[in-house]
N, C-alpha and C positions, 0 to 999 in steps of 0.2 A: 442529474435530473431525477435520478432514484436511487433505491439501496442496490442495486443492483449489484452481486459481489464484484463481476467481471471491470464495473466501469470503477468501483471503488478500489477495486485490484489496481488499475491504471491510475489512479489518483496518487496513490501510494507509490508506486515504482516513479513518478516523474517526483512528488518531493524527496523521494531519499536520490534521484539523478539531480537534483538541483542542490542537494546540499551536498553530494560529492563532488561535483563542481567546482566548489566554492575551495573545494582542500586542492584539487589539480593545479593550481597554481604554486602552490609550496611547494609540489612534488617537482613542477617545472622549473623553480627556482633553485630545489637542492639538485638538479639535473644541470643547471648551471654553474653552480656554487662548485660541485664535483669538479668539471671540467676545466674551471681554470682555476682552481688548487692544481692539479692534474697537470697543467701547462706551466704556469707560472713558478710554481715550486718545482716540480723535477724536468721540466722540460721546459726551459725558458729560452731557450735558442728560439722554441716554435712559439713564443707567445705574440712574436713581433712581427709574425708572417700575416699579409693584406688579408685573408684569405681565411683564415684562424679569427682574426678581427672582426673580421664582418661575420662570421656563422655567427658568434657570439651576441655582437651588438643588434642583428637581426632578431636572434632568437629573443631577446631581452625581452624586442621593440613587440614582439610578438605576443609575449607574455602579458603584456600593457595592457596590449590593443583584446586580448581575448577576456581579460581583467573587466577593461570598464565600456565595452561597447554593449549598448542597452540592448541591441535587435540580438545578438548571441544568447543573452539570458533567456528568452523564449522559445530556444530553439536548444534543448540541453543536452541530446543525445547526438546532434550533428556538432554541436560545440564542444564536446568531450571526442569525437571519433576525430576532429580535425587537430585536437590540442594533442592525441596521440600520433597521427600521422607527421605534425610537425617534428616532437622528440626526436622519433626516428630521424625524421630526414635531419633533423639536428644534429645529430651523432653519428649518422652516415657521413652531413660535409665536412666535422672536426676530423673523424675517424680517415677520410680519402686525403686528409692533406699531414696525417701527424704518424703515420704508420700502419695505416689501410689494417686488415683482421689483427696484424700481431699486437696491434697494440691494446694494454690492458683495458682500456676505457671502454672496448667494446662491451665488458661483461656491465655497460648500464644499462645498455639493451633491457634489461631485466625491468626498468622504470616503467618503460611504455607496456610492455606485457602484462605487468601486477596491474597495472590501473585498467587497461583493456577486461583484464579477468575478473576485477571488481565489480569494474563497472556497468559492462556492457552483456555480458556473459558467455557461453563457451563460443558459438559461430565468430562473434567478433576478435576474441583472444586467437582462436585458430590463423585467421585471416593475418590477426601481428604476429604469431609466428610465423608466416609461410612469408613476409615482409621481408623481419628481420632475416630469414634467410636468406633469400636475394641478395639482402644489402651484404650479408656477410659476401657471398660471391662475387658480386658485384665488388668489393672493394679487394679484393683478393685479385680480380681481372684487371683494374685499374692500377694494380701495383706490379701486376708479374706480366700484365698481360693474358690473351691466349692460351699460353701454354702452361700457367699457375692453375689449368683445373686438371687435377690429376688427382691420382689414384690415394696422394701423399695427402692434399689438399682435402679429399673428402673424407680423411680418416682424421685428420685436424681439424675439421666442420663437426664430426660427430661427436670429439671430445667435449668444443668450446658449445655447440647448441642443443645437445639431449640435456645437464641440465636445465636449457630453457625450457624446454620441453614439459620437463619433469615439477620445474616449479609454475608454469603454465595449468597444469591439470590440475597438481593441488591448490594452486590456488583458486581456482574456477570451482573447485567441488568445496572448499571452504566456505566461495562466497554464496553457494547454492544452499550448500546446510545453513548458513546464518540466516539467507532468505525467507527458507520453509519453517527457522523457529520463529522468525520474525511476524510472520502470518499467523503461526498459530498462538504464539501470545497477544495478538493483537486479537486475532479473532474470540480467544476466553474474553479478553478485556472487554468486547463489546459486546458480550455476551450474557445473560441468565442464567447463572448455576442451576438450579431448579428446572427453570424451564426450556431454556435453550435459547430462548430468542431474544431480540437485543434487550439489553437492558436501558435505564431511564439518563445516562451518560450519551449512550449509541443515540438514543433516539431525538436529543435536544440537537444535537451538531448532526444528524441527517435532517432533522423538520426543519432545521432554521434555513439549509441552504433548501430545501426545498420551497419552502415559505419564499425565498430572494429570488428566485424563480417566478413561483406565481406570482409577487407583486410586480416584477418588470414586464410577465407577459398579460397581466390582467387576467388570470384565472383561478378559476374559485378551488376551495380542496376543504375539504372539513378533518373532524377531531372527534376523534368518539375515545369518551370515558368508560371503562368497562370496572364495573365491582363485584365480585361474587357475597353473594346476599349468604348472609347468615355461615361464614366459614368457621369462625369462630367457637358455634355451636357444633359443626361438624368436626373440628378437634375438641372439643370437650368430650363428645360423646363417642368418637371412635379411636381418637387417639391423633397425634401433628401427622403422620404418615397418612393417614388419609388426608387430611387438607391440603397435604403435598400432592396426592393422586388428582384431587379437585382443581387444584390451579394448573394441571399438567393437562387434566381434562379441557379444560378451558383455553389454554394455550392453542393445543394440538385445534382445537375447532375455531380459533381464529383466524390461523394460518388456514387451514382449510377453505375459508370461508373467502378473505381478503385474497388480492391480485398482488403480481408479482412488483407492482409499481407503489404496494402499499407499504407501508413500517410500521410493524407490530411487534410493541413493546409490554415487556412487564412495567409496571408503574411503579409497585412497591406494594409490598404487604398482597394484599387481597385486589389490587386494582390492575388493571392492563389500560394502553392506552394506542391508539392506531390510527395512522397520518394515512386520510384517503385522497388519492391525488386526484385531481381532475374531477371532486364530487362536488356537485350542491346541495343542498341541505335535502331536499327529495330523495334526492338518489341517495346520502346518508342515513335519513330514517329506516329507508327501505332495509337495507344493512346491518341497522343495530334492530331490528325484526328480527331478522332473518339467524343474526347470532343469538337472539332471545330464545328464537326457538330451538336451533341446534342444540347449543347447550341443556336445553332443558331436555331435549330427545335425546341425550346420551348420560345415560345414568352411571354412577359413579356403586360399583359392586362391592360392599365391605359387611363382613359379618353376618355372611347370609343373608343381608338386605340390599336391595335396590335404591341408593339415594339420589332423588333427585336433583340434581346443579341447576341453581337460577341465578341468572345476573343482572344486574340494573344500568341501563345504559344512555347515558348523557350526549347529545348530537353537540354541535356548535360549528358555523361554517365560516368561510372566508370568501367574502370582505364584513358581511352582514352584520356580525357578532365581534368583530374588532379590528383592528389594522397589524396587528400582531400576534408571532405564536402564543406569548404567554395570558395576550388577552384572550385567544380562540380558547387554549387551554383549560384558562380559569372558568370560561362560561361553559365550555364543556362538563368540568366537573361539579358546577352548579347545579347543572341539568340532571345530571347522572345522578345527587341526591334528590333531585324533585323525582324524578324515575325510582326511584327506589322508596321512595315514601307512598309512593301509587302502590307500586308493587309489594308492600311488603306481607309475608305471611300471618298470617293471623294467628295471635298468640307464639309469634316468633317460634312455632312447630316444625320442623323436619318433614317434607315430602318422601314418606318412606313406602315402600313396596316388597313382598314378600317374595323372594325367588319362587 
């Protein structure tokens, strides 16, 4: 409903959860594929056992059914935490009927963990490790009984699961650092070198789902065009580093000015441009006032003079002025050169001021 980072943060964390999804089915397959290589090649005495049969044909059937049942796709993080729970208990029932901990298969334990630590990240990996240890005991009990927990047994647990441990944490701090670079090239991407705030990429794909908003709930939001007048005379005569200081001026007093519920974009060149939510065209004008004046009240300091910053600013609201972003848009910056032909200085002059 807005740019708001924290709800965009979530936006973000559920598509990369629905497109790691979509790979946990191969991981559950080659978790299949493993297991009865595993049987059928070195140990095919146990391929023919009831019991053996069915984890397997279960697990399959499981795989299917997490595959193509539609009400699981909207639920992605409960559909990943159950697609790892089943693994486990997959490898626990092969594991209690084919040689309970000795037998090697146990080290795929390792499958459900990495995906847990991918996916879900450190509380939930903890949680499948502190599982898989149970089950490791647990099938150690089922085979020896009782008296299989011992002193012997727990120095054999420490061999076969510190390094789950070990690859648990790296891999959890792996998927963390990939996380945090992931955000922050996202966040340059949507970004304004110059000035910092979104650029005209960021701000077409938040107005438009904002825009799908106000049209389904019937609410108005306007578009203000902002151009800084005469920039191009202020790099002629001071040099491009001020007209960079001018547009940073200007930046800085937009955000200032606009709410947390606004999107305030560079446009391009000498122009900004800012998606007001929940405005009508009133409440609009009032706005690009109010930035007329700001900006003109903060002077931009170069060369021992005081230059005045002025900008021309173009309203356009929604539904009034079109059924569309790029129609608010265009009438926006129609406005904004009719604003700036009002405005403009006389003899194209410099508002200068002497320190």
């Amino acid at each position: 409903m807005t740019d708001d980072p924290f709800e965009r943060s979530l936006e973000i964390e559920q598509a990369q959860l629905r497109g790691f999804a979509r790979s946990i089915a191969e991981v559950e397959w080659l978790l299949l594929i493993l297991v009865m290589l595993y049987l059928f090649v070195t140990r095919p005495e146990l391929s023919s056992e009831i019991g053996v049969i069915a984890s397997l044909v279960v697990f399959a059937a499981l795989i299917l059914v997490f595959r193509y049942t539609a009400g699981l796709r909207q639920r992605t993080r409960f559909k990943i935490t159950v697609e790892i729970l089943v693994m486990v208990g997959f490898l626990s029932a092969v594991l209690s009927q084919t040689g309970g901990e000795t037998n090697p298969l146990v080290n795929l334990y390792l499958l459900p963990i990495i995906t847990a630590a991918l996916a879900l990240g450190k509380r939930a990996t903890v949680l499948v490790v502190l599982l898989v240890c149970v089950s490791y005991f647990m099938l150690a009990t089922l085979a020896g009984g009782i008296d299989a927990l011992s002193p012997a047994l727990a120095t054999q647990a420490a061999g076969v699961l510190a390094p789950f441990l070990l690859v648990a944490f790296l891999t959890t701090l792996l998927a963390e650092n990939i996380h945090t670079a992931k955000n922050r090239i996202r966040a340059l991407s949507d970004r304004d070198e110059l000035t910092h705030i979104y650029n005209i990429r960021a701000f077409i794909r938040l107005a438009e789902r904002e825009h799908a908003q106000a049209a389904r709930t019937e609410v108005a939001y306007s578009v203000l065009m902002i151009d800084v007048d005469q920039l191009k005379k202020i790099n002629d005569t001071y040099g491009p580093d001020a007209g960079n200081r001018a547009l940073r001026l200007v930046a800085e007093a937009l955000t200032r000015i606009t709410r947390s519920a606004d999107i305030v974009s560079r446009f391009g060149g000498d122009e900004f441009i800012i998606y007001l939510a929940n405005a009508e065209r009133a409440t609009a004008e009032e706005v690009a006032q109010r930035i007329r004046n700001v900006v003109y009240a903060t002077t931009l300091e170069v060369a021992a003079e005081m230059v005045r910053v002025r900008v021309s600013v173009g309203v356009a609201s929604y539904p009034e002025d079109g059924n569309t972003l790029r129609a608010i848009m265009t009438e926006a910056d129609r406005q904004m050169y009719k604003d700036k032909e009002f405005r403009e200085v006389p003899k194209g002059k410099l508002i200068i001021q002497k320190r």
